[in-house]
Legacy VTK file of the C-alpha trace (Angstrom):
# vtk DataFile Version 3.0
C-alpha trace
ASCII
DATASET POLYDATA
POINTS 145 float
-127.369 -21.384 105.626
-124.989 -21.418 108.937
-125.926 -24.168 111.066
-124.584 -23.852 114.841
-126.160 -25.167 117.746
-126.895 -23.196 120.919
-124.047 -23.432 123.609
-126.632 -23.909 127.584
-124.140 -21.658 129.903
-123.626 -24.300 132.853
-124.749 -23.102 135.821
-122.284 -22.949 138.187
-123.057 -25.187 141.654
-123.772 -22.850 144.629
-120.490 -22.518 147.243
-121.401 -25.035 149.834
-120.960 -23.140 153.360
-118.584 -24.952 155.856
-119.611 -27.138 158.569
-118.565 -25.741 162.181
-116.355 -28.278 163.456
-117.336 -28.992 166.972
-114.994 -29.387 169.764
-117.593 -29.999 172.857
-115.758 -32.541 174.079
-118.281 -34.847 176.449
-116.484 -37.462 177.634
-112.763 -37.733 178.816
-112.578 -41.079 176.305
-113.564 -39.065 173.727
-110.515 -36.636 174.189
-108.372 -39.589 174.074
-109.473 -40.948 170.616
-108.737 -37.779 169.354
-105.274 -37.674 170.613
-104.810 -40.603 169.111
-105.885 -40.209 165.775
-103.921 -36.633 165.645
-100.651 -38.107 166.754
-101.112 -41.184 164.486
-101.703 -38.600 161.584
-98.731 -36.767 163.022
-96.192 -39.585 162.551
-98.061 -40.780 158.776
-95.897 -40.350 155.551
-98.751 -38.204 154.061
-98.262 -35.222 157.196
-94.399 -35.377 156.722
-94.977 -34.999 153.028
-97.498 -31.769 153.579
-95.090 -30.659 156.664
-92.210 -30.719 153.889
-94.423 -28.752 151.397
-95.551 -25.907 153.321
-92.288 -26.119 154.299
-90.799 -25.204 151.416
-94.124 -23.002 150.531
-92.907 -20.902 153.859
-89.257 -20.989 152.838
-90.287 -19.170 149.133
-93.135 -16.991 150.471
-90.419 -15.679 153.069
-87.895 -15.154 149.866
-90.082 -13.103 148.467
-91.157 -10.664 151.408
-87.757 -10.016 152.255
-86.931 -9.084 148.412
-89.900 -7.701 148.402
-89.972 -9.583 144.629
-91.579 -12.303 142.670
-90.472 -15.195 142.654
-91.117 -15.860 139.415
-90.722 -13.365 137.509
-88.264 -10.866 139.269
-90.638 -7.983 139.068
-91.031 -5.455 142.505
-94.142 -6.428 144.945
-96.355 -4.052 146.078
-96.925 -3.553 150.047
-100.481 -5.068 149.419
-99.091 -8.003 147.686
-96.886 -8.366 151.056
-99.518 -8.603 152.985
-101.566 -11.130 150.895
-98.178 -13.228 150.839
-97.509 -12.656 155.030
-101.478 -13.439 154.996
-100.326 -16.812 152.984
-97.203 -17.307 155.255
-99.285 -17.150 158.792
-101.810 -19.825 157.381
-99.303 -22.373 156.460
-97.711 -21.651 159.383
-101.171 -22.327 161.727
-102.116 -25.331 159.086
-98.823 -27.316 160.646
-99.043 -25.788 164.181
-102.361 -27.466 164.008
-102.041 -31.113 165.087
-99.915 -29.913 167.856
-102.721 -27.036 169.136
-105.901 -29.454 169.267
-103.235 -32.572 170.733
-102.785 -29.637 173.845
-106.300 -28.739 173.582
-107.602 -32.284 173.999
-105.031 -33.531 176.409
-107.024 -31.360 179.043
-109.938 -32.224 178.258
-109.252 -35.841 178.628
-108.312 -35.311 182.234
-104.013 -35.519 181.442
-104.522 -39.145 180.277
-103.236 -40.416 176.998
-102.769 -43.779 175.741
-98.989 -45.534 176.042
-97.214 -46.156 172.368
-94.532 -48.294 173.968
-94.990 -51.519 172.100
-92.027 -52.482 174.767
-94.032 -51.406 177.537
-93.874 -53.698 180.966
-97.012 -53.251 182.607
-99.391 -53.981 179.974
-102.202 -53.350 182.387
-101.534 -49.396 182.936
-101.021 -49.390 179.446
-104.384 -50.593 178.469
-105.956 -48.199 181.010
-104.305 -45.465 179.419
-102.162 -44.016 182.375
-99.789 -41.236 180.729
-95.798 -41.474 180.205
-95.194 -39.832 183.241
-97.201 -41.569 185.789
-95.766 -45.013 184.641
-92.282 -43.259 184.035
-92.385 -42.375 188.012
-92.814 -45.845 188.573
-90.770 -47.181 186.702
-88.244 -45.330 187.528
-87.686 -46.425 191.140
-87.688 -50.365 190.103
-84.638 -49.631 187.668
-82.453 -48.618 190.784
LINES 1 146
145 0 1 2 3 4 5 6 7 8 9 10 11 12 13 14 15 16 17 18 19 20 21 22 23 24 25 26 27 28 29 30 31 32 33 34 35 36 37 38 39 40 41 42 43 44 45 46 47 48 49 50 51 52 53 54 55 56 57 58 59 60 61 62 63 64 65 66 67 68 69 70 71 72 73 74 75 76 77 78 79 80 81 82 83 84 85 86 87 88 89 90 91 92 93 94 95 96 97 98 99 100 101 102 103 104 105 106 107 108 109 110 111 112 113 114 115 116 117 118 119 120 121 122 123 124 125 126 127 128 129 130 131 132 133 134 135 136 137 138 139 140 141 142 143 144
C-alpha cells in the first residue's frame, strides 16, 4: 500500500494593476520638492550604478540588432525578435531619459524657480528663497567686475 500525500496547487496571487502616477501639480512648492528629490536621485551612487547598467544593457541589445544575432549563443535573429529587442532598447533608453523629462516638466510648473546647491553660495537669503542659478548668476555677475 503506496502512501503519498496530496500536493494543494498554490494559487497564484492575482496581478495587482498599477497605480496612475499623478502629476497635477497644485502648488509651485510642490514642483520644487520634486526637482529636488529627482536631481538628488540623479547625482546618488544607486542612479549611476543603473545609468551604467542599462548602459551596458543598450550597448549589447545594439550588438545584437546590428548582427542581427544572439548574443549568446551566435544563432540568426528573426525580424520579430528585432523588434522585441529595439522594443527593449527604446525602454532603457526612456527609463534614463526619465529623471531629466519630469526635472523639465516640473521646472515649469514651479514657475522657473529651483532651489540653489551652492553650499559656497554668498547670499544665503536668495538661496533660501529658492531664486534660480541664473537670476543670482546676473547678479552676481556685475559685483565680480
Amino acid at each position: 500500500m503506496s502512501t503519498s500525500k496530496k500536493v494543494k496547487a498554490k494559487k497564484e496571487a492575482p496581478h495587482k494593476r498599477s497605480k496612475v502616477f499623478n502629476l497635477n501639480i497644485k502648488t509651485p512648492e510642490q514642483a520644487v520638492v520634486l526637482v529636488a528629490e529627482l536631481t538628488s536621485l540623479k547625482f546618488s551612487g544607486g542612479w549611476k550604478l543603473l545609468t551604467q547598467i542599462l548602459e551596458g544593457n543598450m550597448a549589447q541589445l545594439e550588438r545584437s540588432i546590428i548582427t542581427k544575432l544572439d548574443a549568446w549563443n551566435g544563432t540568426k535573429l528573426s525580424e520579430v525578435h528585432l523588434d522585441e529587442l529595439r522594443a527593449k532598447h527604446a525602454v532603457f533608453a526612456e527609463l534614463l531619459a526619465k529623471p531629466d523629462d519630469l526635472i523639465e516638466l516640473f521646472q515649469k510648473k514651479s514657475g522657473g524657480f529651483v532651489p540653489i546647491y551652492d553650499p559656497y553660495h554668498s547670499d544665503i537669503n536668495k538661496m533660501l528663497r529658492g531664486e534660480t542659478r541664473e537670476e543670482v548668476a546676473e547678479t552676481s555677475a556685475g559685483t565680480l567686475t
